[in-house]
C-alpha positions in Angstrom: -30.2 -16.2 29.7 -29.6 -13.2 32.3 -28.8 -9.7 30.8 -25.6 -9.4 32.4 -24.7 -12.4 30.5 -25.9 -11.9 27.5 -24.0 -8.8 27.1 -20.4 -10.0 28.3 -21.0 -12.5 25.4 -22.0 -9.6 23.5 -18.5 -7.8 23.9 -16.4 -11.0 23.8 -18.4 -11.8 20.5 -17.5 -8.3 19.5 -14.0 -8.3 20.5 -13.5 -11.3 18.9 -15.3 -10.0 15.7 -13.0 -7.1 15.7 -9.5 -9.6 16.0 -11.0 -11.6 13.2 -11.6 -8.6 10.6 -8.1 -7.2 11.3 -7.0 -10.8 10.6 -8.5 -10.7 7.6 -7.5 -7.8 6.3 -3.2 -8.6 6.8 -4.5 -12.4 5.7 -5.9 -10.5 2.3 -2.3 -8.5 2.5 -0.8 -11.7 2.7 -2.3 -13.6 -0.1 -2.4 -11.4 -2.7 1.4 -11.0 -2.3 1.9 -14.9 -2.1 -0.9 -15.3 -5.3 1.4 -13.4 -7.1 4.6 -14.7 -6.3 3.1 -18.0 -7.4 1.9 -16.1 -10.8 5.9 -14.8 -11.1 6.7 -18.6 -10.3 4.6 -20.0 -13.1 5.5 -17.7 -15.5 9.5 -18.6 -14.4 8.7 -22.2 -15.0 7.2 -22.1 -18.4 10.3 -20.2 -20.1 12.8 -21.9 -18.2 11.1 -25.5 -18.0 13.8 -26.6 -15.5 12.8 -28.6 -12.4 14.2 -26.5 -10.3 11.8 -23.6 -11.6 8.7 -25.8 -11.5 9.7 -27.1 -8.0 9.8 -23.1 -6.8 6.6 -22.7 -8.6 4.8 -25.6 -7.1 6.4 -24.6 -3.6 5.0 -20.9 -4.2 1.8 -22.2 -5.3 1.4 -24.5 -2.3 2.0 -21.7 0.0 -1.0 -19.4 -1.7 -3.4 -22.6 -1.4 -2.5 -22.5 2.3 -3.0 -18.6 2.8 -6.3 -19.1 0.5 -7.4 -21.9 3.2 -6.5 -20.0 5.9 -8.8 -16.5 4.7 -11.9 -18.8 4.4 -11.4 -20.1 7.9 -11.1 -16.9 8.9 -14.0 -15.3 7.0 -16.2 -18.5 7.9 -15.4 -17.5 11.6 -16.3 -14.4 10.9 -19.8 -15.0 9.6 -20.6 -18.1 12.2 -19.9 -14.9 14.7 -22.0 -12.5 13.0 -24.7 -15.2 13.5 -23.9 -15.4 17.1 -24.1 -11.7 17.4 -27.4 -11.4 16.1 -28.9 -14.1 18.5 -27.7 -12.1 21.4 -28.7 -8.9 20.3 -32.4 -10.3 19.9 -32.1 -12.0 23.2 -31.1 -9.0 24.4 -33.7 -6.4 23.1 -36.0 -9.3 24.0 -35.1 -8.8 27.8 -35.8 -5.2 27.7 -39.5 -5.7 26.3 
């Protein structure tokens, strides 16, 4: 692969890199305040057992499954770039030998 190729990959890849870990770091914001929202929720439902508690509970929880989905996609993005990264840098240093 030509060098001037390799490194425009190389600073998309890193631009991209730097998008995804600021990402993460709201999507961590986010699901700790939806994990414990859900934990408030469940704690509701078990005192009042009404349906309309364990429905909130369930909806609460649902939403912190998603958020918890959503952070490993993220994070396994994250890593498959990483990966990416390292390829190009060694095809890179390997053009200037």
């Amino acid at each position: 692969m030509a060098r001037v190729l390799v490194e425009r990959r190389l600073r998309d890849v890193g631009t991209r890199l730097k998008r995804l870990r600021e990402e993460l770091e709201v999507t961590d914001e986010q699901l700790h305040q939806l994990a414990d929202e859900a934990d408030d929720a469940r704690l509701r439902a078990l005192v009042s057992e009404t349906p309309s508690a364990e429905r909130e509970h369930a909806e609460a929880a649902g939403h912190a499954d998603a958020m918890r989905r959503h952070r490993k996609s993220v994070a396994d993005e994250i890593v498959r770039l990483e990966v990416t990264q390292d390829e190009l840098l060694d095809r890179f240093q390997a053009g200037r030998s």
